[in-house]
PARO-176185 format. One line per 8 residues: number of its first residue (from 1); their letters; for each residue x, y, z of C-alpha. Coordinates in Angstrom, 2 decimals. Example, Ala and Ser with C-alpha at 12.3 -4.5 7.8 and 13.67 -1.06 7.14 Angstrom:
1> as> 12.30/-4.50/7.80 | 13.67/-1.06/7.14
# end
This chain:
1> xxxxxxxx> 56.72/-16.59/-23.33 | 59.34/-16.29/-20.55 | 61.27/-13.01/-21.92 | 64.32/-13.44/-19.89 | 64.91/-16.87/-21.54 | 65.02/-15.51/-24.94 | 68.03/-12.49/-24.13 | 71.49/-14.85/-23.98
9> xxxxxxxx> 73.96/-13.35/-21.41 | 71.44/-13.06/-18.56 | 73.71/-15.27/-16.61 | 75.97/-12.83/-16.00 | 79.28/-12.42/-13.65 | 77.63/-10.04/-11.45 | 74.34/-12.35/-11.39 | 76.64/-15.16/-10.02
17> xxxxxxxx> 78.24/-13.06/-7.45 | 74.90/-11.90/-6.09 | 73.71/-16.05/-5.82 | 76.89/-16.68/-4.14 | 76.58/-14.00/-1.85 | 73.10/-14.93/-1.21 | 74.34/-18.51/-0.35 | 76.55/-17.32/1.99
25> xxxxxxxx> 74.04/-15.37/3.53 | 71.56/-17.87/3.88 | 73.95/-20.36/5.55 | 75.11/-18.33/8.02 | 71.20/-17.61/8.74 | 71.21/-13.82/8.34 | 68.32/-13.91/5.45 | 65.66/-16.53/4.10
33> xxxxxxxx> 65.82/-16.88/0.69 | 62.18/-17.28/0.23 | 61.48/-14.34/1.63 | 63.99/-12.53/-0.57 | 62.63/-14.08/-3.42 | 58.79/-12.61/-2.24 | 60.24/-9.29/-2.01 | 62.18/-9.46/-5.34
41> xxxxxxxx> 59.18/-10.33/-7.09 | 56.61/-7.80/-5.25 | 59.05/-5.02/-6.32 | 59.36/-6.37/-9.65 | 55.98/-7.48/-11.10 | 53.63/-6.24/-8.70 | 54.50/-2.73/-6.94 | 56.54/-0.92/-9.71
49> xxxxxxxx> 54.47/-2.25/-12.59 | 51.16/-1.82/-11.25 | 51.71/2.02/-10.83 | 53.05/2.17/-14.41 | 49.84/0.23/-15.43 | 47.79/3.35/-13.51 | 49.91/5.41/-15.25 | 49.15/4.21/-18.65
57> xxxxxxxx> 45.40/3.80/-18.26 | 44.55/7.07/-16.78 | 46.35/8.34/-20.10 | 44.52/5.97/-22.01 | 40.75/7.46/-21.08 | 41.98/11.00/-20.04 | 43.43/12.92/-22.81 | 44.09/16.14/-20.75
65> xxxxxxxx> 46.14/13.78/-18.45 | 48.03/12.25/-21.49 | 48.73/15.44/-22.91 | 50.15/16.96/-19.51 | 52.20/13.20/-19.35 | 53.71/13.81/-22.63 | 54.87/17.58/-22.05 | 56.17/16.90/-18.33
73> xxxxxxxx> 56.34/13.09/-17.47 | 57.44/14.20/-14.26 | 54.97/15.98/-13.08 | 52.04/14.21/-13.79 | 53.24/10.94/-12.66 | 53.99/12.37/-9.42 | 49.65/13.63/-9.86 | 49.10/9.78/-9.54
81> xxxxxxxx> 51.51/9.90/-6.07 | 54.19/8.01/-8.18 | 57.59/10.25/-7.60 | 61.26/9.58/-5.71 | 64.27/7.76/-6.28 | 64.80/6.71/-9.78 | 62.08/9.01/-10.77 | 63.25/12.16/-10.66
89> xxxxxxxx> 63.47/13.17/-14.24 | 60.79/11.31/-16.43 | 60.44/11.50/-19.79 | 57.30/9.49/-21.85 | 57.25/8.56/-25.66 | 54.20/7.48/-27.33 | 53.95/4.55/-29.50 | 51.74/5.15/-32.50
97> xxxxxxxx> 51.05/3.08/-35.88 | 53.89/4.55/-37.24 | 56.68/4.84/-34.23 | 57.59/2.13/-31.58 | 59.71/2.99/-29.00 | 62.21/0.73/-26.85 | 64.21/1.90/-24.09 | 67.81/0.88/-22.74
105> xxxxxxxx> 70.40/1.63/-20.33 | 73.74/0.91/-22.63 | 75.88/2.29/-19.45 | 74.36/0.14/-16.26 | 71.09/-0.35/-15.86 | 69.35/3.07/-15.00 | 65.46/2.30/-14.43 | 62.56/4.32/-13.15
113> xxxxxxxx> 61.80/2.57/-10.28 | 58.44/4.04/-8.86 | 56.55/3.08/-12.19 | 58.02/-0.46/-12.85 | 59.83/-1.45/-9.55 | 63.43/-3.39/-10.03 | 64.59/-3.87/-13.51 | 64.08/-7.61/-14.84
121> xxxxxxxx> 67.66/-9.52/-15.00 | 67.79/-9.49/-18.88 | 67.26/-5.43/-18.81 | 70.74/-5.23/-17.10 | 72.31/-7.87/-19.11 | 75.30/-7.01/-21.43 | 73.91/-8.60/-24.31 | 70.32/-6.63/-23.95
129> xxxxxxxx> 72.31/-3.31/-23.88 | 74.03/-3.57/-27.01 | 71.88/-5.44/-29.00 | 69.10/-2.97/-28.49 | 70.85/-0.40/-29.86 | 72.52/-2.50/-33.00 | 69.91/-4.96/-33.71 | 66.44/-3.39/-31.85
137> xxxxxxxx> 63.97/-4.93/-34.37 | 65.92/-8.44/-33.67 | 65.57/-8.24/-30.05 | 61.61/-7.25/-30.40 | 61.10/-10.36/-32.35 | 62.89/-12.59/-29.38 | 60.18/-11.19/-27.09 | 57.53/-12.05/-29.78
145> xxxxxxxx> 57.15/-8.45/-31.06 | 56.98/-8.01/-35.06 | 57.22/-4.75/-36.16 | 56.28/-3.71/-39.86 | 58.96/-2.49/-41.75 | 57.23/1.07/-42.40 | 57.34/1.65/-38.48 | 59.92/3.06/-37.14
153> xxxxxxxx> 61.62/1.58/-34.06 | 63.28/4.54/-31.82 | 65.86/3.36/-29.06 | 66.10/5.48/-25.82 | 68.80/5.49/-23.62 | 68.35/5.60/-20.49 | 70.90/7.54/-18.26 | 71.12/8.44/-14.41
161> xxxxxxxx> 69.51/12.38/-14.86 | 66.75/10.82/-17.06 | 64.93/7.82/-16.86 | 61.90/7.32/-20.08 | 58.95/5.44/-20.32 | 56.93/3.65/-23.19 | 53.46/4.83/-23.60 | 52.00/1.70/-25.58
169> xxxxxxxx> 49.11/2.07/-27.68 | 46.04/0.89/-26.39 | 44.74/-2.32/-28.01 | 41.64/-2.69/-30.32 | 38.42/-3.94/-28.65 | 38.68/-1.87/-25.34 | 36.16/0.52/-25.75 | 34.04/1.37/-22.69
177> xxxxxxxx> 36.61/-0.50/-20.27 | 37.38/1.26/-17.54 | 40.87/2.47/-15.98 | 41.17/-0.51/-13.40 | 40.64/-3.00/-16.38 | 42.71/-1.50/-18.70 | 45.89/-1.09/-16.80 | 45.38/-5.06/-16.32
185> xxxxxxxx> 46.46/-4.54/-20.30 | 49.40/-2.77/-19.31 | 52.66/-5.14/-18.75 | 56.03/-4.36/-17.90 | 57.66/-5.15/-20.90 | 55.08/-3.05/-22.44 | 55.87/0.40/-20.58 | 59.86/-0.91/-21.46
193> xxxxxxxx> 58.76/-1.10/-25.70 | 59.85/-5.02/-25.64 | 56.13/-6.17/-25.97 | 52.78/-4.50/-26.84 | 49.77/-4.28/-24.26 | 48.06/-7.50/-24.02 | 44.72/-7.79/-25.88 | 41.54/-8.25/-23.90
201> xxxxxx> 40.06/-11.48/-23.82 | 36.29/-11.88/-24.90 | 36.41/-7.95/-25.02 | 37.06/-7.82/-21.08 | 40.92/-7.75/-19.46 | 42.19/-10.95/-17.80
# end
């Protein structure tokens, strides 16, 4: 499911502004958009998210590691060699079977770039901001995410001293796997609290 289709309001002003400038750009020859568009989506999918993924699955099979990531996020991210701008003050909250976490910027669109690259367009969309504050559980359920009723959903906001990130649980079945295939598991939206991990298939990641 494409998650940015499901948050209305991702076409925003500042969106449009950004195309048109592009346009102009790319007229007058200064930039290619395709290779704008290779960069954009290295930063956001591959680069940023991958290192969250490591992240994740070293705390997923090292519980020394997980317990030093949940007293100073900080720190032991920058153990893995992920640190710097946008990542200077980390916090991490663990989803368990009776708390899900979701974070939010409700001011801009503060993100903590060296674990999950550039923010996707609906993260820094209007309606995103305030809906996941007054309606979380109905935004989870755009992205495909039910939540029971007897878990509690906790919304994090985001600000520019301190930027948080969504330990998700790790899914049923992955016993033995090791840290390369688990943080295959690990998503974006996942370390963000919009989506679980995805489940292994035949008992191996994808």
């Amino acid at each position: 499911m494409d998650s940015n289709a499901n948050i209305p309001g991702t076409g925003s002003d500042a969106a449009l502004r950004v195309r048109a400038i592009e346009e102009i750009l790319t007229e007058k020859g200064i930039i290619d958009p395709k290779a704008v568009d290779v960069l954009v989506d290295m930063f956001e999918h591959k680069i940023g998210p991958r290192n969250g993924a490591q992240v994740i699955a070293k705390a997923w099979t090292d519980a020394n590691y997980k317990k030093r990531l949940l007293a100073d996020a900080t720190s032991a991210i920058a153990e893995l060699g992920f640190s710097g701008l946008q990542g200077e003050s980390m916090v991490v909250v663990e989803n368990t079977d009776t708390v899900h976490n979701v974070i939010v910027c409700t001011l801009c669109s503060c993100y903590p770039w060296p674990t999950l690259g550039l923010p996707p367009v609906w993260y820094k969309s209007a309606a995103y901001r305030a809906r996941a504050i007054s309606d979380p559980r109905g935004v989870l359920k755009e992205f495909g995410t039910e939540i029971a009723e007897n878990v509690e959903v906790r919304v994090w906001d985001t600000t520019a001293e301190l930027r948080y990130l969504v330990l998700p649980q790790r899914p049923a079945g992955t016993d033995g796997m090791h840290e390369d295939e688990l943080a295959k598991l690990v998503t974006r939206d996942s370390m963000i609290g919009v989506t679980n991990a995805r489940e292994p298939a035949n008992g191996r990641a994808n």
